[in-house]
SENUMAR-665790 format. One record per residue (C-alpha): residue in one letter; chain; x, y, z. Coordinates in steps of 0.02 Angstrom, whole numbers, plus 50000, padded with zeros to 5 digits. Each point is the difference from the previous one (the first is absolute). Example, Ala and Ser with C-alpha at 12.3 -4.5 7.8 and 13.67 -1.06 7.14 Angstrom:
A,A,50615,49775,50390
S,A,50069,50172,49967
***
This chain:
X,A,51405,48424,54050
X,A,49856,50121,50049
X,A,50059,50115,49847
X,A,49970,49862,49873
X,A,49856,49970,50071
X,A,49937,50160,50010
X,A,50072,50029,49804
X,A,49895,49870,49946
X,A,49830,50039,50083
X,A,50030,50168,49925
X,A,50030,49909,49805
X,A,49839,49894,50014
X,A,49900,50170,50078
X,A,50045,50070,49829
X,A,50009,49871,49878
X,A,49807,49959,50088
X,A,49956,50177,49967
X,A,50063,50031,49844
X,A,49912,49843,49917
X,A,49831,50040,50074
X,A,50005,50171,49957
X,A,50040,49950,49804
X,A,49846,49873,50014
X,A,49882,50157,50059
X,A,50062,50090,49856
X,A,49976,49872,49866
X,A,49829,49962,50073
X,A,49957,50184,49981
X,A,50063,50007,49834
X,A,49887,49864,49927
X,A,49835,50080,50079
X,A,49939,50170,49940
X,A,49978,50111,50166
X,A,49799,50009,49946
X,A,49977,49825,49987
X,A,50095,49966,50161
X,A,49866,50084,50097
X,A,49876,49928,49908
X,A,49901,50159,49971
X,A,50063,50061,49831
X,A,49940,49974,49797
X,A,49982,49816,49974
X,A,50021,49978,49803
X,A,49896,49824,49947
X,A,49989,49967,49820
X,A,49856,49868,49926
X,A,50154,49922,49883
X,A,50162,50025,49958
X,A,49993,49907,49826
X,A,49895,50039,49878
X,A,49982,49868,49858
X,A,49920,50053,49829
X,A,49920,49892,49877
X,A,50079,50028,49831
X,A,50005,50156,49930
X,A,49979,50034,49823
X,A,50142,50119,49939
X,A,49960,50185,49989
X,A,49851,49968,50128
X,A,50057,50063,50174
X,A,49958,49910,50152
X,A,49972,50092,50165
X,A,50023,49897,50182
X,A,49929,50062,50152
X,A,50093,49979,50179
X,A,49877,50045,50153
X,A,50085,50081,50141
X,A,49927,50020,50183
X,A,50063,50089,50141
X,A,49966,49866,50150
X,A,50111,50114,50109
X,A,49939,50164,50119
X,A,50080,50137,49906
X,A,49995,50078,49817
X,A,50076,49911,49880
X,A,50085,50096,49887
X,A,50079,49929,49817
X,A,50162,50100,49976
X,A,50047,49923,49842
X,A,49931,49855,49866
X,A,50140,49960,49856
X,A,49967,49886,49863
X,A,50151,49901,49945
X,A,50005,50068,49813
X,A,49911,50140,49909
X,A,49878,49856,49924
X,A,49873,49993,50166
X,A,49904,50158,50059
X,A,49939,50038,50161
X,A,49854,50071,50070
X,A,49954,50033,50187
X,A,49950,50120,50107
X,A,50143,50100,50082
X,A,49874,50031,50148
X,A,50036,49905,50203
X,A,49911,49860,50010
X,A,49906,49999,50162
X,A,49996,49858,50123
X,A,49892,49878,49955
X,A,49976,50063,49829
X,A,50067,49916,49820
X,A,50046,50088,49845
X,A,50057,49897,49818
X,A,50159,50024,49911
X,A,49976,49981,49815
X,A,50139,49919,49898
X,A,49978,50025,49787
X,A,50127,49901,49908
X,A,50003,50060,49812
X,A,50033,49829,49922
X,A,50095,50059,49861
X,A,50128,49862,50000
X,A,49944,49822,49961
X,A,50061,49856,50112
X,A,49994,49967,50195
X,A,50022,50138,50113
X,A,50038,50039,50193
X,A,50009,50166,50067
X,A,50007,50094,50179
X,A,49932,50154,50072
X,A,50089,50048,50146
X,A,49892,50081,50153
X,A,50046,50092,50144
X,A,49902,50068,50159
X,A,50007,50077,50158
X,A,49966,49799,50063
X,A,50170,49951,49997
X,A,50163,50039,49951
X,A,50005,49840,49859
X,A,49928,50050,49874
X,A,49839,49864,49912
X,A,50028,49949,49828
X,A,49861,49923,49893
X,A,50021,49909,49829
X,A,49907,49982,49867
X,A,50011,49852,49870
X,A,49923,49917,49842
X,A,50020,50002,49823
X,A,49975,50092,49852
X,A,49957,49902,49832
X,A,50019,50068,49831
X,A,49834,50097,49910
X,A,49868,49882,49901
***
């Protein structure tokens, strides 16, 4: 009797361990290291969405995302990817120092006429999930 006893203390010991040491994990997955101390890059953007009036074909339109650190390290961007070759970007490749805000510029070459919805993919040292902005609107034909 004292062996199944003492068996099945020693199953719950484990199966109690095991399951809170997978919950630690996850919950140390889903938080970057720099942001779970609180003292690492905080990246804030003004938008997300950038909405254009119409554009007239041929006439490129250029969107402007404003991004602050609000953390107490350097913020560094190590890569900004538009979704196609028809948006350019422009920003500095320089940290952004805490407190301090710098503007990604987004040119989309309206070329093709109709509605339109494209992405530019951001990533920093903030976080390991990378941000991803859109731009949107529509381009009508010339004249």
């Amino acid at each position: 009797m004292k062996t199944k006893a003492s068996i099945l203390a020693v199953m719950l010991f484990i199966a109690f361990t095991t399951s809170f040491a997978q919950s630690e994990k996850q919950e140390s997955m889903q938080k970057p290291e720099n942001q779970a101390k609180g003292n690492g890059p905080v990246a804030r953007f003004d938008k997300t969405v950038y909405e254009f009036a119409d554009l007239v074909q041929g006439t490129p339109g250029t969107a402007s995302f404003v991004l602050t650190n609000d953390g107490k390290e350097p913020l560094i961007i190590e890569s900004a990817v538009a979704s196609c070759g028809c948006t350019n970007l422009t920003y500095s490749k320089e940290p952004i120092l805490p407190g301090k805000s710098m503007t990604i510029s987004a040119t989309y070459n309206a070329a093709v006429i109709g509605n339109f919805t494209k992405s530019i993919t951001v990533r920093s040292n903030a976080g390991v999930q990378p941000v991803v902005l859109q731009i949107k609107g529509k381009v009508l034909p010339k004249g």
